[in-house]
HTML snippet that shows the backbone in 3Dmol.js (N, CA, C, O; Angstrom):
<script src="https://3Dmol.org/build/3Dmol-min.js"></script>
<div id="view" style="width:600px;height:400px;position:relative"></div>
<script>
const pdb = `
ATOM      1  N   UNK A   1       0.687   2.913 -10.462  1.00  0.00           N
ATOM      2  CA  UNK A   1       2.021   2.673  -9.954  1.00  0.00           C
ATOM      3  C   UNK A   1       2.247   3.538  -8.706  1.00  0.00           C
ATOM      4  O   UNK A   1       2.034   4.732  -8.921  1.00  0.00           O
ATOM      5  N   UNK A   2       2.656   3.209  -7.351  1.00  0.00           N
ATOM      6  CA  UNK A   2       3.455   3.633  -6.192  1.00  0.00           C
ATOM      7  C   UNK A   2       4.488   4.368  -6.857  1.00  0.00           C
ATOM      8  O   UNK A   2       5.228   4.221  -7.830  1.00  0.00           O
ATOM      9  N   UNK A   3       4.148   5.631  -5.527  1.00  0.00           N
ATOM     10  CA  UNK A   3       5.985   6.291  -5.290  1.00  0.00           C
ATOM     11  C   UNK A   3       6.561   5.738  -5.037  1.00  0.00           C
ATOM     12  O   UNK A   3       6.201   4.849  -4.265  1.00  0.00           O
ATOM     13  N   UNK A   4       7.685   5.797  -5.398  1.00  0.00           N
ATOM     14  CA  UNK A   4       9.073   5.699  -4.430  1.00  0.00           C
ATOM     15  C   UNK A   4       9.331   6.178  -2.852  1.00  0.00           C
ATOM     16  O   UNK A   4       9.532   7.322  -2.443  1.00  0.00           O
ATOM     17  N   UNK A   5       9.282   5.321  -2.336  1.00  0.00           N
ATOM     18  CA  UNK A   5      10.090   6.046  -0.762  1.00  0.00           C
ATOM     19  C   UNK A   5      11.122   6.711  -1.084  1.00  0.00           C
ATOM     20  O   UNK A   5      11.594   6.844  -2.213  1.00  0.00           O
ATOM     21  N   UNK A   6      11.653   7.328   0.321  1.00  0.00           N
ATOM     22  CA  UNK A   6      12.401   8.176   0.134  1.00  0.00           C
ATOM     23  C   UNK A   6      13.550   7.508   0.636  1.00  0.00           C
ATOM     24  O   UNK A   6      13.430   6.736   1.588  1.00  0.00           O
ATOM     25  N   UNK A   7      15.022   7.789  -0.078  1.00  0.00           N
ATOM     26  CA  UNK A   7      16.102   7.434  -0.013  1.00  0.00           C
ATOM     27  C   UNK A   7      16.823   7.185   1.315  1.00  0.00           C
ATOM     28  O   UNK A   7      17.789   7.927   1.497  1.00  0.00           O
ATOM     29  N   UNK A   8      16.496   6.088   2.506  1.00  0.00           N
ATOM     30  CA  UNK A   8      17.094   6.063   3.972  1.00  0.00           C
ATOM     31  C   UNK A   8      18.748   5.658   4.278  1.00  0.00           C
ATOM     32  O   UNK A   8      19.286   5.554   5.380  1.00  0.00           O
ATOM     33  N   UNK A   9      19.382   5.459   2.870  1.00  0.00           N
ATOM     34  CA  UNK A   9      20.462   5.249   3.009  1.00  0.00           C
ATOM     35  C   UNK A   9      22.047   6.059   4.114  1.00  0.00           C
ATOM     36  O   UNK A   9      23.148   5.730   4.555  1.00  0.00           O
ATOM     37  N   UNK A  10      21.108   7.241   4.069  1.00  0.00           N
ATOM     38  CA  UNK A  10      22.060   8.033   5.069  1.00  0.00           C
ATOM     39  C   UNK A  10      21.597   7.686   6.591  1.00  0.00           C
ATOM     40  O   UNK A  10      22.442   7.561   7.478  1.00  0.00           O
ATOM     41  N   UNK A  11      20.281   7.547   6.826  1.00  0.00           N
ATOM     42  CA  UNK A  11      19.892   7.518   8.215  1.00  0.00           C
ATOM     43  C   UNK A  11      20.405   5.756   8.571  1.00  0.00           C
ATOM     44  O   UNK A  11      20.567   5.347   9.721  1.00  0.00           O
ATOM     45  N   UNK A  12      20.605   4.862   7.271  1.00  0.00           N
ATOM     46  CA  UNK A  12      20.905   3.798   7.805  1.00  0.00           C
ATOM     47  C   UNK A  12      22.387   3.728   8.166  1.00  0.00           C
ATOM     48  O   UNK A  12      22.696   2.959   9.075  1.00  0.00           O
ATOM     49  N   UNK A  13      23.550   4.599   7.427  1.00  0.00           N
ATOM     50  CA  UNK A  13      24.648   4.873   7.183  1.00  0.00           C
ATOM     51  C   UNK A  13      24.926   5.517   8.854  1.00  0.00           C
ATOM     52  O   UNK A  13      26.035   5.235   9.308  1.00  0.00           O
ATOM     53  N   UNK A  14      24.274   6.099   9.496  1.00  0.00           N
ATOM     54  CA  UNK A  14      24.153   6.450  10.564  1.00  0.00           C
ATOM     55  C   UNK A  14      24.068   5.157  11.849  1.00  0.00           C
ATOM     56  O   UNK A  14      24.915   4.756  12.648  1.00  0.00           O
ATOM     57  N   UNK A  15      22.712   4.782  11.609  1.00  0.00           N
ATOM     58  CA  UNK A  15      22.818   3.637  12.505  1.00  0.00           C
ATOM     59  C   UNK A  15      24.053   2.526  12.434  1.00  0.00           C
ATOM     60  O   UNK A  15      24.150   1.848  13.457  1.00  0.00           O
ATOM     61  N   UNK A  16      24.974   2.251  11.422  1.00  0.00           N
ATOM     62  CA  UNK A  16      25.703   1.036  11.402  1.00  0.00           C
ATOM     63  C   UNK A  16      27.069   1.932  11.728  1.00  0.00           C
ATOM     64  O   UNK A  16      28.181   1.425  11.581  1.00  0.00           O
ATOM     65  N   UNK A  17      26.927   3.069  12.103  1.00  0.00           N
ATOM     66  CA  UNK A  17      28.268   3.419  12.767  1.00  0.00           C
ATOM     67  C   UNK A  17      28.944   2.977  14.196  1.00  0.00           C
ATOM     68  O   UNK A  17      27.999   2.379  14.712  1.00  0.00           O
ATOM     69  N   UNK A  18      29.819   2.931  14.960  1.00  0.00           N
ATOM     70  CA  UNK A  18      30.014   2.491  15.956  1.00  0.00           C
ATOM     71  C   UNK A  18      29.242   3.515  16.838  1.00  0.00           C
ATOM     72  O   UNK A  18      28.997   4.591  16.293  1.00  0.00           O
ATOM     73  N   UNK A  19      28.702   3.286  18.492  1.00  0.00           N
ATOM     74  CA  UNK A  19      28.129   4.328  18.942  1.00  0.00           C
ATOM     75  C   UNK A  19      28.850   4.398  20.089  1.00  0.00           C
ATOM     76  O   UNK A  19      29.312   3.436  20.702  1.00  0.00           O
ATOM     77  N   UNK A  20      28.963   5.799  20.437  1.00  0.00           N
ATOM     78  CA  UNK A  20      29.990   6.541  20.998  1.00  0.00           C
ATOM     79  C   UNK A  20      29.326   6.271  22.289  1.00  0.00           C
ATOM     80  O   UNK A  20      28.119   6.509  22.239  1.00  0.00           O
ATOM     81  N   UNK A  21      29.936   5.661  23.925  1.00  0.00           N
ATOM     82  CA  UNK A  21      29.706   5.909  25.351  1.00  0.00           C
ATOM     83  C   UNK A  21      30.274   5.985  25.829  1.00  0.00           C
ATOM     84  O   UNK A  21      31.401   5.948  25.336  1.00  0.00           O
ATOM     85  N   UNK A  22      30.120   6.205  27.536  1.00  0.00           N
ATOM     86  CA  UNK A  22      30.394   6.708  27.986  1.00  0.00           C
ATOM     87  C   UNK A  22      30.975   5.617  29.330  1.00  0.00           C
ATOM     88  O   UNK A  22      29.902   5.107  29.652  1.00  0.00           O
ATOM     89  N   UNK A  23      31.797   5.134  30.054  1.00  0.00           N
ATOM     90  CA  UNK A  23      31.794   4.173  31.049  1.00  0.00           C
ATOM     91  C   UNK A  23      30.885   3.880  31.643  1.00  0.00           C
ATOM     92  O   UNK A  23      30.665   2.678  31.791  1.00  0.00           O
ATOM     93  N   UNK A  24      30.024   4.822  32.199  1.00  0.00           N
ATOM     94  CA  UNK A  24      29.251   4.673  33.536  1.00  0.00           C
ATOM     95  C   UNK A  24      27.655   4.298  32.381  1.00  0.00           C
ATOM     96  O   UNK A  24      26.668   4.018  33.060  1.00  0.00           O
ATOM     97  N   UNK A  25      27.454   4.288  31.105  1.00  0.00           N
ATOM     98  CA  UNK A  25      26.581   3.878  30.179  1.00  0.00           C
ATOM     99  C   UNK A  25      26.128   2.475  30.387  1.00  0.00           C
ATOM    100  O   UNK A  25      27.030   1.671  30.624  1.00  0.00           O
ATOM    101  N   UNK A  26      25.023   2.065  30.348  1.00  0.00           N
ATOM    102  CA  UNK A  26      24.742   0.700  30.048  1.00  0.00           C
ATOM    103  C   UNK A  26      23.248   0.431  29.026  1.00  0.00           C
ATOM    104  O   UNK A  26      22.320   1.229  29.156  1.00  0.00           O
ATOM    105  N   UNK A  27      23.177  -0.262  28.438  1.00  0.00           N
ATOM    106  CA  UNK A  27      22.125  -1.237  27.558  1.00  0.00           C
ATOM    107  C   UNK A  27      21.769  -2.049  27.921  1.00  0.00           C
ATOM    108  O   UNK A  27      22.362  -2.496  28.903  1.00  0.00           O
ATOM    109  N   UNK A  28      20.653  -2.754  27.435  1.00  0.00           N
ATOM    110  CA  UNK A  28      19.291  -4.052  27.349  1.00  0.00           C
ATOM    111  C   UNK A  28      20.329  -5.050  26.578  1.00  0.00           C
ATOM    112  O   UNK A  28      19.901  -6.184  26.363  1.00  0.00           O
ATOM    113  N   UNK A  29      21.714  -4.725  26.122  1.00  0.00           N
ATOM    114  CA  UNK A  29      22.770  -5.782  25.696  1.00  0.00           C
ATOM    115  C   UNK A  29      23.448  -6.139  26.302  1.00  0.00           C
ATOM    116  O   UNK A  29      24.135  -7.103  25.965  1.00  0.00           O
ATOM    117  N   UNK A  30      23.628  -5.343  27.868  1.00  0.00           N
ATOM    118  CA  UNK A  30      24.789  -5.860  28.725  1.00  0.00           C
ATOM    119  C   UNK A  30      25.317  -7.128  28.810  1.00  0.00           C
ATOM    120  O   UNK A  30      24.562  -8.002  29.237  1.00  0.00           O
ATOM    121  N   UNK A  31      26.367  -7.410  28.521  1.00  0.00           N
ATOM    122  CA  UNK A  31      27.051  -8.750  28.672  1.00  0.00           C
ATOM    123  C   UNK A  31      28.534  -8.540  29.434  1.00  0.00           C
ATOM    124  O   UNK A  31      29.545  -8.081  28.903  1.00  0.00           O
ATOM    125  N   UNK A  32      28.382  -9.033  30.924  1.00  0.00           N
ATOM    126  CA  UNK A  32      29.559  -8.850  31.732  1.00  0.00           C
ATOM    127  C   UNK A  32      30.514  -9.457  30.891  1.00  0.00           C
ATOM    128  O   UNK A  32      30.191 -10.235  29.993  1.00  0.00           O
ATOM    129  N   UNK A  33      32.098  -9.017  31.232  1.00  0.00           N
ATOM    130  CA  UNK A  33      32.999  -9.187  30.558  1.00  0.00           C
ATOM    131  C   UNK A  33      33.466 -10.355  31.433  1.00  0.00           C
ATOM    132  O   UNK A  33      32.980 -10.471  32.558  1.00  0.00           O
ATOM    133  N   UNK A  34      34.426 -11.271  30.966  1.00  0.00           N
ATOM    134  CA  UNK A  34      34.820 -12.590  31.340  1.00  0.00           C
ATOM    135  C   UNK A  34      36.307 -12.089  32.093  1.00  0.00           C
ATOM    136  O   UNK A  34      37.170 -11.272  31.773  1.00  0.00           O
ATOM    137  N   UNK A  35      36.118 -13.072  33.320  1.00  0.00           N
ATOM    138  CA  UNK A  35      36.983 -12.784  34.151  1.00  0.00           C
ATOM    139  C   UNK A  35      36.512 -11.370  35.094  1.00  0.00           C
ATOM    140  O   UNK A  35      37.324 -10.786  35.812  1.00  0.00           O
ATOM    141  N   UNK A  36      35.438 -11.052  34.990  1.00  0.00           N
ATOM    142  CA  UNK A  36      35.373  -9.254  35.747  1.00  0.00           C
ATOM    143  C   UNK A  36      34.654 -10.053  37.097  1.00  0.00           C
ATOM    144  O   UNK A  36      33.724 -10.859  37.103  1.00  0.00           O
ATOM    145  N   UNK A  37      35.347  -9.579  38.072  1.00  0.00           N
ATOM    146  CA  UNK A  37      34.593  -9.673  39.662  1.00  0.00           C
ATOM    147  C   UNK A  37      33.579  -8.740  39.579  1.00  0.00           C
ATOM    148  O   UNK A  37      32.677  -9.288  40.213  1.00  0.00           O
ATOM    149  N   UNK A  38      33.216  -7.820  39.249  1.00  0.00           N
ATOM    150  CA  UNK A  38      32.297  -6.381  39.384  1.00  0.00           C
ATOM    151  C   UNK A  38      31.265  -7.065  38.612  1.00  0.00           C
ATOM    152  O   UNK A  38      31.523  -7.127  37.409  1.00  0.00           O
ATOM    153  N   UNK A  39      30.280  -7.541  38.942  1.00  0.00           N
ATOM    154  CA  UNK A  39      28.732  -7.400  38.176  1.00  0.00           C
ATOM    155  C   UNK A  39      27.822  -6.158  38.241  1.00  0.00           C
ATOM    156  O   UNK A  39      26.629  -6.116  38.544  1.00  0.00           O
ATOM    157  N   UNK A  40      28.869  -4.893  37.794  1.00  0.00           N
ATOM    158  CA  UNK A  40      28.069  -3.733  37.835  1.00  0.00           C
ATOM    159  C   UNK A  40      27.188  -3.410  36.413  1.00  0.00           C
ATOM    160  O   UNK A  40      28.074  -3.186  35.589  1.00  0.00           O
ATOM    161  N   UNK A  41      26.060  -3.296  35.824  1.00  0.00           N
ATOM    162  CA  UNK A  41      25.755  -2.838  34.594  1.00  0.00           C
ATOM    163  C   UNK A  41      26.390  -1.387  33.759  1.00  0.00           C
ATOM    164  O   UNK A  41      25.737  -0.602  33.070  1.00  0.00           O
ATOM    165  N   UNK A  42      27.637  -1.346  34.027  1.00  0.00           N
ATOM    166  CA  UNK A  42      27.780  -0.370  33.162  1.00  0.00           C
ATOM    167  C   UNK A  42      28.973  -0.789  31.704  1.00  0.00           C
ATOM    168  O   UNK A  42      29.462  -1.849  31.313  1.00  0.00           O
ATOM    169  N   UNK A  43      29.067   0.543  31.271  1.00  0.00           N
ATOM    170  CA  UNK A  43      29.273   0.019  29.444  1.00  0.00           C
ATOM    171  C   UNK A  43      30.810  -0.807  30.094  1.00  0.00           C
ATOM    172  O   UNK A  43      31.193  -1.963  29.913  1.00  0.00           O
ATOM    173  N   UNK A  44      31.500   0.431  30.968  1.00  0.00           N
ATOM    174  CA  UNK A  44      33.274  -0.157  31.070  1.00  0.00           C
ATOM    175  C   UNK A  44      33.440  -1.922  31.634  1.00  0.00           C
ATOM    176  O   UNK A  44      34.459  -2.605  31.537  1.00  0.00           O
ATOM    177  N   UNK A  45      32.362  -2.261  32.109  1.00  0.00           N
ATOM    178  CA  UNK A  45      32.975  -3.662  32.530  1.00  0.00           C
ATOM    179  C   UNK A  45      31.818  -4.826  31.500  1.00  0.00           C
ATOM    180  O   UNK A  45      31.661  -6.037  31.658  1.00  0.00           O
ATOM    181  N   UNK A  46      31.185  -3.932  30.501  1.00  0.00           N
ATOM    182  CA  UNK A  46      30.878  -5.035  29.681  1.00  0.00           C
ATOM    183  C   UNK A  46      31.454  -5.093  28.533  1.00  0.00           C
ATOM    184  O   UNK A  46      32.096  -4.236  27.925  1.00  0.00           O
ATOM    185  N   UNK A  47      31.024  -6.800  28.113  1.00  0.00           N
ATOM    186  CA  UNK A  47      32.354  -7.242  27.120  1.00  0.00           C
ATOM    187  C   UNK A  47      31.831  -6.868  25.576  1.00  0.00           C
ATOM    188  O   UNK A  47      32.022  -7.515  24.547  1.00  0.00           O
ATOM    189  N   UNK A  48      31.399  -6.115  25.683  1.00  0.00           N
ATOM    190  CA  UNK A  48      31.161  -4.650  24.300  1.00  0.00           C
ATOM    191  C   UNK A  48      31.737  -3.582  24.341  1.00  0.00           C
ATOM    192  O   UNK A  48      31.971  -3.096  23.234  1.00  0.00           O
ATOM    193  N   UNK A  49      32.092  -2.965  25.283  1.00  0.00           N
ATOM    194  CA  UNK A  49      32.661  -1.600  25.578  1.00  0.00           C
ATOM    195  C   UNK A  49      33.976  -2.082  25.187  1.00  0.00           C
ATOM    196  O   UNK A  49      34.474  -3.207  25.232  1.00  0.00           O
ATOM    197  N   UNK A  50      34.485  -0.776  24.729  1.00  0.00           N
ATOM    198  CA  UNK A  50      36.028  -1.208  23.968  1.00  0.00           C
ATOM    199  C   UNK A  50      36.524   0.774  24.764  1.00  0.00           C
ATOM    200  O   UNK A  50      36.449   1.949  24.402  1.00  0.00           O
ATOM    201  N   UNK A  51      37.060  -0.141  26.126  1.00  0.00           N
ATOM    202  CA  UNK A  51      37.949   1.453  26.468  1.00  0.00           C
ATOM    203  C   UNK A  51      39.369   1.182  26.974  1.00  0.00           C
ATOM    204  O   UNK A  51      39.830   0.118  27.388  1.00  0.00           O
ATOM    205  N   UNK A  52      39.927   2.305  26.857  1.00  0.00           N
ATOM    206  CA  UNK A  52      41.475   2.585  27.474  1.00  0.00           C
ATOM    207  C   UNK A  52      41.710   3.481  28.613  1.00  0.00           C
ATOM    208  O   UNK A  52      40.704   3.990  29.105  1.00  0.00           O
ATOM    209  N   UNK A  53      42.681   3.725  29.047  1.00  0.00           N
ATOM    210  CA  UNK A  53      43.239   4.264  30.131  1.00  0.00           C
ATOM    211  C   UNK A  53      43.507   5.920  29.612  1.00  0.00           C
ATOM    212  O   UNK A  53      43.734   6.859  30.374  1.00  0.00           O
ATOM    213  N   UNK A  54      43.442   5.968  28.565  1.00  0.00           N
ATOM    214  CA  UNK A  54      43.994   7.199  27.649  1.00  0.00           C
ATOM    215  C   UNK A  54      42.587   8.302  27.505  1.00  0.00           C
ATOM    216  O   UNK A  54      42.682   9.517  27.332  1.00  0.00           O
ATOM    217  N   UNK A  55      41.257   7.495  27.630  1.00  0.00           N
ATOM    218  CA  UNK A  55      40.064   8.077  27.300  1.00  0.00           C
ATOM    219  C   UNK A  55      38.903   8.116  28.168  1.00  0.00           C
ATOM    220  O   UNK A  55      38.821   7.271  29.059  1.00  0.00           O
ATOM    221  N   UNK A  56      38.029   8.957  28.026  1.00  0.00           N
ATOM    222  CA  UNK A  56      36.724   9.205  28.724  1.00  0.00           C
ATOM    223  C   UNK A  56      35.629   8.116  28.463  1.00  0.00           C
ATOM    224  O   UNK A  56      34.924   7.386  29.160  1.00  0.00           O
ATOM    225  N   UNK A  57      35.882   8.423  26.718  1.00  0.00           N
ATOM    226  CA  UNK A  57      34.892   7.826  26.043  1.00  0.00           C
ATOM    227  C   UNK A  57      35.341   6.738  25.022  1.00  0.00           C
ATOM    228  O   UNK A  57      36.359   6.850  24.340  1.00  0.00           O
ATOM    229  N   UNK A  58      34.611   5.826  24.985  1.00  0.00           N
ATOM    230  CA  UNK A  58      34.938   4.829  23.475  1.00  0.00           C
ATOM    231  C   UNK A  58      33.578   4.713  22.536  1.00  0.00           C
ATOM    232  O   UNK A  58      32.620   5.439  22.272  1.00  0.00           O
ATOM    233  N   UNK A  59      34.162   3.024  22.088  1.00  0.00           N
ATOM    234  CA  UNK A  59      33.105   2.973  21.295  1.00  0.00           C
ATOM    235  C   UNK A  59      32.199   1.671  21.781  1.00  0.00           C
ATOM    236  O   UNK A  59      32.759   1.089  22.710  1.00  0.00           O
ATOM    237  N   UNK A  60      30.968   1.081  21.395  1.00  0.00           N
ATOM    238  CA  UNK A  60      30.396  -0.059  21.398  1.00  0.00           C
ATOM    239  C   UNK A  60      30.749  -0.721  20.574  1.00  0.00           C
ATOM    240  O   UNK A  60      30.960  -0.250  19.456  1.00  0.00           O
ATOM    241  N   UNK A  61      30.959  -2.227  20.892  1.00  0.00           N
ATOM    242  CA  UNK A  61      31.188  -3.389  19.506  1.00  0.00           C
ATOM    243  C   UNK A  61      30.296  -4.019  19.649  1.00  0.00           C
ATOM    244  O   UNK A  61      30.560  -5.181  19.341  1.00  0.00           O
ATOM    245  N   UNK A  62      28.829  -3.831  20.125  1.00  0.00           N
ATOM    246  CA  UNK A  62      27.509  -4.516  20.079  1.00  0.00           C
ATOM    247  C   UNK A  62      27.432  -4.931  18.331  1.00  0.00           C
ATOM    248  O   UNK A  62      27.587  -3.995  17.546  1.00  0.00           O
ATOM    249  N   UNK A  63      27.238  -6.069  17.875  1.00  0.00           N
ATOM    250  CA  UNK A  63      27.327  -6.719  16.305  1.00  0.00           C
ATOM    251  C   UNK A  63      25.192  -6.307  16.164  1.00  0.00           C
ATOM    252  O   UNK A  63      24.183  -6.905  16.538  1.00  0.00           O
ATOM    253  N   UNK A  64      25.465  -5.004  15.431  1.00  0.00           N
ATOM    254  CA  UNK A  64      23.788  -4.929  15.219  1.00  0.00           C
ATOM    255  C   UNK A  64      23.489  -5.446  14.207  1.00  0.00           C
ATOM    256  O   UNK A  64      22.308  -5.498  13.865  1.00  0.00           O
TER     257      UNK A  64
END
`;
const viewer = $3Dmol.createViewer("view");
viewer.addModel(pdb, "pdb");
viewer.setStyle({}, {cartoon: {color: "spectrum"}});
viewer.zoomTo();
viewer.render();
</script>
């Protein structure tokens, strides 16, 4: 009989959190946001980035 692996539930608990960026951030997910004149690759004008006027930083809504 095999061991058991070891329990990855926290490191997965990790990955399915939202991930924290930064405006000027971009990904291999970029998807310009609809309606944006700017085809710049960064996180603030793609339609994943979720930011406000209030903050530096947000979050990603990339669906992993």
């Amino acid at each position: 009989m095999s061991e058991l692996s070891a329990d990855h539930t926290q490191e997965l608990e990790v990955r399915l959190r939202a991930i924290r960026i930064q405006p000027e951030d971009s990904c291999v997910f970029f998807q310009l946001r609809d309606g944006c004149a700017l085809a710049i690759r960064q996180c603030r004008y793609c339609h994943y980035g979720k930011f406000s006027d209030e903050a530096d930083s947000r979050y990603c809504r990339f669906k992993r």
